[in-house]
C-alpha positions as CSV (number, residue, x, y, z in Angstrom):
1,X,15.3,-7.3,0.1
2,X,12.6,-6.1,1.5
3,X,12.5,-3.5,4.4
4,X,9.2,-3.1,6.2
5,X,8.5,-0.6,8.6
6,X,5.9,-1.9,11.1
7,X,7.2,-5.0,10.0
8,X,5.2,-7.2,12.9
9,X,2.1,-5.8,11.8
10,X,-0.9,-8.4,10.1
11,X,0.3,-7.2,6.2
12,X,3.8,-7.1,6.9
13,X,4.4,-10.5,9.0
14,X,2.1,-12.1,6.4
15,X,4.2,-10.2,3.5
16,X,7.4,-12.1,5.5
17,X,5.6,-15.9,5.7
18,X,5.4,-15.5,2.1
19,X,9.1,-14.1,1.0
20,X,10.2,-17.3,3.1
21,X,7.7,-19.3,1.1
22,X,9.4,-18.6,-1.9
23,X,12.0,-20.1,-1.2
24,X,10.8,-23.2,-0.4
25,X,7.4,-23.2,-2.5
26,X,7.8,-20.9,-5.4
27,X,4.2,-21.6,-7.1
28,X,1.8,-21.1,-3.6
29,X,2.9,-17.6,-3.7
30,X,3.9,-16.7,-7.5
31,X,0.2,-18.0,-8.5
32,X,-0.8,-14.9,-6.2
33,X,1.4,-12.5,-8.1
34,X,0.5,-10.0,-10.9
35,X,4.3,-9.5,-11.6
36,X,4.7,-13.5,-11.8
37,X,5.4,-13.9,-15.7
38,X,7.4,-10.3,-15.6
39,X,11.2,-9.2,-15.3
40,X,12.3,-12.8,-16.1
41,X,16.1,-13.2,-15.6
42,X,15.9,-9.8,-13.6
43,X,14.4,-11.0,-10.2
44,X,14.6,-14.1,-8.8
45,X,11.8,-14.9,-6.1
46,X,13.7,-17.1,-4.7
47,X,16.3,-14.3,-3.0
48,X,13.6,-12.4,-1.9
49,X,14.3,-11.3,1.8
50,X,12.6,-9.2,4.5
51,X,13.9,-6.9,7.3
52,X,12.5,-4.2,9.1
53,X,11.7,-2.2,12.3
54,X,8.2,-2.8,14.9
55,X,7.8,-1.6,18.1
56,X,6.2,-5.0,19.1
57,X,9.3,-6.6,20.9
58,X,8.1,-10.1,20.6
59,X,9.7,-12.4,18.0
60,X,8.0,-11.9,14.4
61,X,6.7,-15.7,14.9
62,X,4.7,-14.9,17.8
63,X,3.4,-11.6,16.0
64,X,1.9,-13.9,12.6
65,X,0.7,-16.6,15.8
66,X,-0.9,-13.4,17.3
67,X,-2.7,-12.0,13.9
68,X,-4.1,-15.1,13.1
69,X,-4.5,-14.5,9.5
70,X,-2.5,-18.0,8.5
71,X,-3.3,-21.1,9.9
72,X,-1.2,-23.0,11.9
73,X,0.2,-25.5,9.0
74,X,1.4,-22.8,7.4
75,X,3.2,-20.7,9.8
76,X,4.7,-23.3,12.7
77,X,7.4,-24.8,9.9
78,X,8.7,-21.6,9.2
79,X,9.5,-20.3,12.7
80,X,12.9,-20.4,13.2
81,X,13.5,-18.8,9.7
82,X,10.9,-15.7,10.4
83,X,12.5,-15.3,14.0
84,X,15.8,-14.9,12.1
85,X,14.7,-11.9,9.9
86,X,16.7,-8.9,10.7
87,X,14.9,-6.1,12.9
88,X,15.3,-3.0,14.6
89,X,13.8,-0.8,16.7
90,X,12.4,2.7,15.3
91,X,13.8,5.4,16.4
92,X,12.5,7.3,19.5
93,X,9.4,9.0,18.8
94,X,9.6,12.6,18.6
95,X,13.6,12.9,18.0
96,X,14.7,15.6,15.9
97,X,13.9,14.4,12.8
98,X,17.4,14.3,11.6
99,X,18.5,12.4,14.6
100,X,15.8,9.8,13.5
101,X,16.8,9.5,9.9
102,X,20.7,8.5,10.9
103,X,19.4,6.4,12.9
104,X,17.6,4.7,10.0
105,X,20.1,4.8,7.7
106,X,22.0,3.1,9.8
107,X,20.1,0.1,10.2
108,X,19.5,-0.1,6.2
109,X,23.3,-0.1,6.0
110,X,23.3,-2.9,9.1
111,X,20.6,-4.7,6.8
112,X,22.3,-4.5,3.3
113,X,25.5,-6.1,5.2
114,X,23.5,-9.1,6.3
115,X,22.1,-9.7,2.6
116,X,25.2,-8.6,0.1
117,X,24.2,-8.0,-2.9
118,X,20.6,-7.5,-2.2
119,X,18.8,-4.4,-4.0
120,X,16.6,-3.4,-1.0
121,X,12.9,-1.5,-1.0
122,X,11.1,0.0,1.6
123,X,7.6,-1.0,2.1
124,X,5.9,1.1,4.3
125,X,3.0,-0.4,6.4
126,X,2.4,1.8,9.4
127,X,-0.6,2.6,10.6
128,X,-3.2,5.3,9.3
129,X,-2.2,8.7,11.1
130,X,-3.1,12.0,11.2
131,X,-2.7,14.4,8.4
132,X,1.1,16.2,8.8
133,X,-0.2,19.6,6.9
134,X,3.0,19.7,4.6
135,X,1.4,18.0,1.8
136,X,1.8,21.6,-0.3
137,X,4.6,22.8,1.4
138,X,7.7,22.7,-0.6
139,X,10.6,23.1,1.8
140,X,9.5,22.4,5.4
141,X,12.4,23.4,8.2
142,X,13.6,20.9,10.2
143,X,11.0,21.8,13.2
144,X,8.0,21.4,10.8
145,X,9.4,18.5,10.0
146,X,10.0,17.1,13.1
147,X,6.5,17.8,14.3
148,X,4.9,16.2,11.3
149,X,7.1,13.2,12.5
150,X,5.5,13.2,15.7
151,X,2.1,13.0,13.8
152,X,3.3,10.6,10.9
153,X,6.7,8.7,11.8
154,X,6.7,7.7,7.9
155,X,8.5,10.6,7.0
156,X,11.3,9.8,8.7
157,X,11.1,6.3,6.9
158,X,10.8,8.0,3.9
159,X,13.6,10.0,3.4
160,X,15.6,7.8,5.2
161,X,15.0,5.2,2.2
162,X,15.7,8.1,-0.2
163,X,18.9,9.2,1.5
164,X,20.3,5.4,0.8
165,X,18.7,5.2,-2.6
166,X,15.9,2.7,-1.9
167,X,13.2,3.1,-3.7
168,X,9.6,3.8,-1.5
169,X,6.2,1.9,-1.8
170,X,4.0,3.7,0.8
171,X,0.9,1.4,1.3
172,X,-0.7,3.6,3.5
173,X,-3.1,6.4,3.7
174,X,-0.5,8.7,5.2
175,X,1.5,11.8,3.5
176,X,4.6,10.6,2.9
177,X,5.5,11.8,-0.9
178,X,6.0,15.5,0.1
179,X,7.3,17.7,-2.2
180,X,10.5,17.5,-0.1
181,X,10.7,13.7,-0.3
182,X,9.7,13.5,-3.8
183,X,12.3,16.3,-4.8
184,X,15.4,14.5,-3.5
185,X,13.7,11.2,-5.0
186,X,14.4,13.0,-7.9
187,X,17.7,14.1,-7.3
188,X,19.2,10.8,-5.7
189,X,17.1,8.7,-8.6
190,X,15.1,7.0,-6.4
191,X,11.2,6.2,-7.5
192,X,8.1,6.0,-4.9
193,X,5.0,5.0,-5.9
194,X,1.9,4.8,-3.5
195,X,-0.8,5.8,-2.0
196,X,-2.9,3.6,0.0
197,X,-2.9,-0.1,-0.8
198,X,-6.2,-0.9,-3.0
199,X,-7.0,-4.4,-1.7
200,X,-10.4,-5.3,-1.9
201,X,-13.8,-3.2,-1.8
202,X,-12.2,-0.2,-3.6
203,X,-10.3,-2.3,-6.2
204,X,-14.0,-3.9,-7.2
205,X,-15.1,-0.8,-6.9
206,X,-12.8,0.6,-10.1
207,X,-13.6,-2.4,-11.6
208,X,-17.3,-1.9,-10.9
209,X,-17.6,2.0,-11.9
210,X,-15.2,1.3,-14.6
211,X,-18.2,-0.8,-16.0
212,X,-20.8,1.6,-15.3
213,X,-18.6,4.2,-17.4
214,X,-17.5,2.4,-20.1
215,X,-21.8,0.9,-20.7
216,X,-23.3,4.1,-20.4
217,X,-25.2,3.4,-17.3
218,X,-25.7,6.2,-14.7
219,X,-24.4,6.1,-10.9
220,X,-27.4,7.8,-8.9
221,X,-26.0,6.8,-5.4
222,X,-23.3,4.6,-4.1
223,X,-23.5,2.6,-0.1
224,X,-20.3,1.0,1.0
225,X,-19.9,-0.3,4.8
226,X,-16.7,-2.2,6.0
227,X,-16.3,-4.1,8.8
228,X,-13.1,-5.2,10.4
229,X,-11.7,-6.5,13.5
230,X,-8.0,-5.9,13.3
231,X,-5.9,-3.4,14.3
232,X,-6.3,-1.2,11.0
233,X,-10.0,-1.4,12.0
234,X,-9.4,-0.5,16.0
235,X,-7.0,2.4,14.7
236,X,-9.6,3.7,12.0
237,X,-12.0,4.4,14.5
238,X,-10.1,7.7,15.0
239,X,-11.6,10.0,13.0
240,X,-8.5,12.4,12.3
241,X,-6.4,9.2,11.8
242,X,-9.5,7.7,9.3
243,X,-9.8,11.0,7.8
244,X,-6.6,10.3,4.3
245,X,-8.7,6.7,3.9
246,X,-12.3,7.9,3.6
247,X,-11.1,10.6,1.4
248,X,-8.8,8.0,-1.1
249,X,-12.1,5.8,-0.7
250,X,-15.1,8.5,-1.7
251,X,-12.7,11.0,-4.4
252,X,-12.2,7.9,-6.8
253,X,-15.7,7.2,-8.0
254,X,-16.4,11.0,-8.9
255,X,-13.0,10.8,-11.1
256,X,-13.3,7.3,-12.8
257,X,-17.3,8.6,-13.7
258,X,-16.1,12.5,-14.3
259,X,-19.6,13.1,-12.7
260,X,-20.4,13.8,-8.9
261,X,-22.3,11.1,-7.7
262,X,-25.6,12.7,-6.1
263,X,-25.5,15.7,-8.4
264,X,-29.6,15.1,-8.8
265,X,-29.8,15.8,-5.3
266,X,-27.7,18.6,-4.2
267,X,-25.5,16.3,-2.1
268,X,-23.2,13.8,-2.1
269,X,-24.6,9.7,-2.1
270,X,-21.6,8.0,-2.5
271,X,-21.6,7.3,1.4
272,X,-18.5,5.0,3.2
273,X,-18.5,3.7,6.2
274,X,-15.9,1.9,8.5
275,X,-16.8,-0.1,11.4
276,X,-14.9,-1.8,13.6
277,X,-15.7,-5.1,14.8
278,X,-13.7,-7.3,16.5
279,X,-15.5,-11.0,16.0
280,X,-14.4,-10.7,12.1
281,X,-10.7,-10.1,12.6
282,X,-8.6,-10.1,9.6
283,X,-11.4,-11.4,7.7
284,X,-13.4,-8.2,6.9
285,X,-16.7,-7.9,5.2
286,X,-17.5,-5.2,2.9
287,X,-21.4,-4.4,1.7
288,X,-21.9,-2.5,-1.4
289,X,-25.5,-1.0,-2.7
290,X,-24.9,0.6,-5.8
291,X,-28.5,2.5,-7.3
292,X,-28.2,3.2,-11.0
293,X,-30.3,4.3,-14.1
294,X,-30.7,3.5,-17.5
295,X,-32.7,4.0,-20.4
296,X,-35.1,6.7,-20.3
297,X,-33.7,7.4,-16.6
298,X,-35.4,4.1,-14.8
299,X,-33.8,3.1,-11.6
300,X,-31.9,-0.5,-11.3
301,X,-29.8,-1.9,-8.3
302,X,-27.1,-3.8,-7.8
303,X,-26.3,-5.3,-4.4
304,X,-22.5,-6.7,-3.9
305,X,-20.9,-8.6,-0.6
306,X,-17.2,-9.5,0.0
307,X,-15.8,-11.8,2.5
308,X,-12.1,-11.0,1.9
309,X,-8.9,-11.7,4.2
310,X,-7.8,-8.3,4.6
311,X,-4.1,-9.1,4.9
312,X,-3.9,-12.1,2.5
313,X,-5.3,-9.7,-0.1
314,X,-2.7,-6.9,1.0
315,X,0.3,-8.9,1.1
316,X,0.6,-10.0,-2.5
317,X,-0.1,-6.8,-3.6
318,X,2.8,-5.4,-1.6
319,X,5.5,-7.9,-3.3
320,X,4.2,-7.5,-6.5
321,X,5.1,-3.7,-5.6
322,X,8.5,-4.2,-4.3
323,X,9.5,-5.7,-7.6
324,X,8.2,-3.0,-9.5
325,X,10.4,-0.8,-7.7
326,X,13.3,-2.9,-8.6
327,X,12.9,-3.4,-11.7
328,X,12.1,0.5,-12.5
329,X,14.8,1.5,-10.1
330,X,17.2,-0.6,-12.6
331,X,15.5,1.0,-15.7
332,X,16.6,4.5,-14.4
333,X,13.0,5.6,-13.6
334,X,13.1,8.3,-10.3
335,X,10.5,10.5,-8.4
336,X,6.8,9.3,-8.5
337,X,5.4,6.8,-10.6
338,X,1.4,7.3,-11.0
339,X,1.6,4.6,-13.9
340,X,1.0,2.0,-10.6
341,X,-2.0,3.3,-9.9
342,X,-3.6,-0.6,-10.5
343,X,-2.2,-0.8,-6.5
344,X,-3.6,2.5,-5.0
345,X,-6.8,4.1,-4.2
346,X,-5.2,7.3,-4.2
347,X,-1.8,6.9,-6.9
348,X,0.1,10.1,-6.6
349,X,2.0,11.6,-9.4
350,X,0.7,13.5,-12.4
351,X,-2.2,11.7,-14.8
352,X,-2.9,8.4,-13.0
353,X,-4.9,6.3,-14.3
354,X,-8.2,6.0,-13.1
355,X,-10.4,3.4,-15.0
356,X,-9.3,-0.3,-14.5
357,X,-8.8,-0.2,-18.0
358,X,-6.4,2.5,-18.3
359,X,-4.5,1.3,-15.0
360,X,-4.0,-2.1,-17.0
361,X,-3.0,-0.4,-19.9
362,X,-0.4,1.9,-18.1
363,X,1.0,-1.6,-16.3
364,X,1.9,-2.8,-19.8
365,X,3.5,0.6,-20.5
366,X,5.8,0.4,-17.2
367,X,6.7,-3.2,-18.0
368,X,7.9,-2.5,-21.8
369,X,9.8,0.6,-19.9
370,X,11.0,-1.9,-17.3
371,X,12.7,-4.0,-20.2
372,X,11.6,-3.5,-24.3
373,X,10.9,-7.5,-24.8
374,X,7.9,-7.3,-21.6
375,X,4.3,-7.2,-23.1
C-alpha cells in the first residue's frame, strides 16, 4: 500500500492510474519498472494499493482529468476505482507539530484497516519548500519543530510514517531525513531513502558525466535550461522554494567528475536554469550544452534535447521505490539507505554512489541483501 502525501498532485494521481493498472494490465506498467524481474514471490503487483492525503477536495479522477498528463483512454475506465482510493485531509497547517502527527497516525491506522494485510510505504510528493534550517540539528524542540512544519509540512509526514513503522521515500527536494527522523528510523527499524526524484535531465546527466569520467574527456563548462508548465514549474519559480533543487541539480557533476567544473576560469560554468512555462505542461523540455576537451586540451561540444513527460517519467520511478522499501523493510534494513542513489539527485546517507556505474552496482548489492538468490 501505498500512502501518498499530496496524493492529487500530477506524480502521485499518475503513480495511482498505474497501481490500478496493475491489476488489470500487469505488463503496460511492469515493462516501465526497474524492480520488474526482482523480489519474485515477495511482492505481488497485483495488490498494490494507494491512499493518501491532498488538499485538493475534488475527487482524484477529476485531479488526473485536470493534470492532463494521461489521455483520455486511459484514465475514463478507471474512474470509479481511483475515486474509491482512500484519502484524508492533512492536518491543519501550522498545528503543534505533535497534534499533526496523531492526526496522521491516525489516518495510517484508518488506511491499514481498509487494506488488511497490506505492508504500507509513504511516498512523499509534496511540493518543493523552503529550507526548515534543522538539517544539522540533532534534537530540535517541539517549537522548532513546529515552525519548520509551517515551512515544510513533510516533517510531520515523516515521522508520522516512522512512528507506525512505514518505511519513507521522500521524492522531493525538501529536508525531511533530519537527524531526529533518521534517529528514530533507526530505533523503530524503519528505512528512508530519498532525496529528490532523479527523473530525466539529471539522470542523463549521471549518465552523461559518468561517460566523460570514465573516457578521460574533460568537462570545461556545462548549460542546462528546463522548461515546464506544471505546478512543480509554477512553484519553482520561488527562489527560496527552488533553492534544495538547483543545489541537488549543480553539486552532482563536481562529485561524479571529483573536479569543479569552471576551475580554468575562476568560477563556476556548470549553469541551471528553470523556467516556467505554461504552453508545455507536464511535458517539459530540457536543453543541455555541454563544452569539453580532449587531447592536447582542444575544445569539442556536445549539444543534448529532451522532450520528456515529467510525471510519466516520475511515477515509475516512485513504485519501483515503494517496493524497495518493502522488500528492505522485510530484510531488516533501518535508517537511510544511500545504496538507492540510482533514484535521487541528492541520495542521502553515508558513501552514495555517484557514477551511474557505481549506482548500478550498489542496486545489485541491495537486491542480493533484499534476498541471497537476486542478481
Amino acid at each position: 500500500m501505498i500512502l501518498i502525501a499530496g496524493a492529487k498532485g500530477a506524480v502521485a494521481s499518475t503513480l495511482a492510474v498505474a497501481a490500478q493498472t496493475l491489476r488489470k494490465a500487469p505488463a503496460s506498467v511492469l515493462d516501465s519498472l526497474t524492480t520488474a524481474g526482482r523480489f519474485q514471490g515477495l511482492l505481488q503487483p497485483e495488490a498494490v494499493y494507494t491512499a493518501g492525503w491532498d488538499v485538493m477536495e475534488a475527487p482524484l479522477s477529476a485531479a488526473v482529468a485536470h493534470h492532463g498528463v494521461l489521455p483520455t483512454e486511459i484514465r475514463d475506465c478507471l474512474r470509479a476505482e481511483l475515486d474509491q482510493v482512500p484519502l484524508a485531509a492533512p492536518p491543519p497547517a501550522g498545528s503543534p507539530i505533535e497534534d499533526q502527527v496523531r492526526r496522521l497516525l491516525a489516518d495510517i491506522e484508518t488506511f491499514r484497516t481498509a487494506f488488511p494485510g497490506a505492508r504500507p510505504v509513504l511516498v512523499n510528493l509534496l511540493p518543493a519548500c523552503e529550507s526548515t534550517g534543522l538539517a544539522g540539528c540533532q534534537d530540535p524542540g517541539e517549537r522548532a519543530m513546529t515552525r519548520a512544519a509551517a515551512k515544510c509540512p513533510d516533517l510531520a509526514y515523516g515521522l508520522a510514517a516512522v512512528r507506525a513503522g512505514v518505511p519513507v521515500v521522500n521524492f522531493t527536494p525538501n529536508e525531511l531525513e533530519i537527524p531526529r527522523v533518521v534517529a528514530e528510523a533507526r530505533d523503530r527499524g524503519v528505512p528512508i531513502c530519498g532525496r529528490d526524484g532523479k527523473t530525466g535531465q539529471t539522470f542523463f546527466k549521471v549518465v552523461l558525466a559518468s561517460a566523460f569520467k570514465a573516457r578521460r574527456l574533460r568537462v570545461d563548462g556545462w548549460y542546462s535550461l528546463n522548461i515546464l508548465g506544471n505546478a512543480d514549474g509554477a512553484n519553482l519559480m520561488d527562489p527560496c522554494r527552488a533553492a534544495g533543487k538547483y543545489s541537488n541539480k549543480t553539486q552532482l557533476l563536481d562529485e561524479i567528475l571529483e573536479y569543479p567544473v569552471g576551475e580554468a576560469y575562476g568560477v563556476p560554468t556548470h549553469k541551471v536554469h528553470i523556467d516556467y512555462y505554461p504552453p508545455r505542461g507536464d511535458a517539459k523540455e530540457a536543453w543541455d550544452v555541454i563544452d569539453f576537451k580532449g587531447l592536447f586540451g582542444l575544445p569539442m561540444s556536445l549539444r543534448l534535447n529532451l522532450q520528456g513527460r515529467d510525471s510519466i517519467l516520475a511515477a515509475p520511478m516512485a513504485l519501483d521505490l515503494a517496493r524497495w522499501m518493502t522488500a528492505l523493510q522485510a530484510a531488516g534494513r533501518s535508517g537511510l539507505v544511500p545504496e538507492l542513489g540510482f533514484y535521487f539527485k541528492k541520495a542521502v546517507g553515508p558513501n552514495a554512489p555517484v557514477t551511474f556505474q557505481d549506482q548500478l552496482q550498489a542496486l545489485d548489492g541491495l537486491a542480493r541483501e533484499c534476498s541471497p538468490s537476486e542478481a
